[in-house]
C-alpha positions in Angstrom: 0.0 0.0 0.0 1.1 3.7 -1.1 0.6 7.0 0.5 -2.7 9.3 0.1 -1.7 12.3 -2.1 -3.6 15.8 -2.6 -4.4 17.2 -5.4 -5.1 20.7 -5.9 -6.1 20.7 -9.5 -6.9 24.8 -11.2 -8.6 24.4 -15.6 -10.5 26.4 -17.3 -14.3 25.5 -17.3 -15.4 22.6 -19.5 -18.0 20.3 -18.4 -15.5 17.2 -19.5 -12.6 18.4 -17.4 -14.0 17.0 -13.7 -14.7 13.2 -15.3 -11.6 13.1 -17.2 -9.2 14.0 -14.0 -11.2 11.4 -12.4 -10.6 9.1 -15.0 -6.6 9.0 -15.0 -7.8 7.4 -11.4 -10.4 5.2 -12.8 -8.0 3.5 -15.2 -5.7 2.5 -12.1 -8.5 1.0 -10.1 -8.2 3.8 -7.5 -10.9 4.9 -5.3 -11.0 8.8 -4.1 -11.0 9.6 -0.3 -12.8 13.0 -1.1 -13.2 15.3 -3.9 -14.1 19.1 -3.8 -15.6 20.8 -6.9 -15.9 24.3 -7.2 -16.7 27.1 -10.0 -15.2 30.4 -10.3 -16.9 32.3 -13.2 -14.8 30.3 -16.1 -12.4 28.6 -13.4 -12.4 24.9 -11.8 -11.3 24.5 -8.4 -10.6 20.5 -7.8 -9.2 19.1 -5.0 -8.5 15.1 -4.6 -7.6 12.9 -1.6 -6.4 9.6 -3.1 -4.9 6.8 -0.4 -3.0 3.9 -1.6 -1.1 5.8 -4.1 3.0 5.2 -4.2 4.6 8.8 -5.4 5.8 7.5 -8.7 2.2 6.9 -9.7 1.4 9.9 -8.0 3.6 11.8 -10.1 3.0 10.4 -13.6 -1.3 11.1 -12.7 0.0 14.7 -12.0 2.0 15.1 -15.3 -1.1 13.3 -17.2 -3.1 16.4 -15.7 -0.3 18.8 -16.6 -0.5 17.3 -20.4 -4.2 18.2 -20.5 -5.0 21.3 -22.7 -7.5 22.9 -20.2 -5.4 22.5 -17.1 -3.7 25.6 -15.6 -1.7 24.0 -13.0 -1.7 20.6 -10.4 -0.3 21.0 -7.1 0.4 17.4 -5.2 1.0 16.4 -2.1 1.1 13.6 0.6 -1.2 14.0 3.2 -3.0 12.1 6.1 -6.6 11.0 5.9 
């Protein structure tokens, strides 16, 4: 078993953004602690709690983000749950 990791994810608004950040989780079996959603005019506010994460996955979910054409930035983190 890995770590739980924040992250603090900031994208323009597109209703596809949410599902396909959740998705890069999805594809690895991985189950969200918590998730906060929040809209700010034409920016998404996303925050993620993910336990059982090692930081090498961890990290290449954050760069998939990154990669995304509607992201502005990922922040990530360890944290406890």
């Amino acid at each position: 078993m890995g770590l739980a990791f924040l992250f603090e994810i900031r994208a323009s608004s597109d209703a596809q953004t949410l599902s396909r950040i959740i998705n890069f989780f999805a594809q690895r079996d991985l189950i969200l602690a918590s998730a906060r959603y929040e809209t700010q005019t034409d920016v998404q506010q996303i925050s993620l709690v993910v336990p059982n994460l090692d930081p090498a996955s961890a990290h290449v979910i954050a760069e998939k983000m990154r990669s995304m054409v509607l992201v502005e930035a990922v922040e990530m983190k360890p944290t406890d749950l």
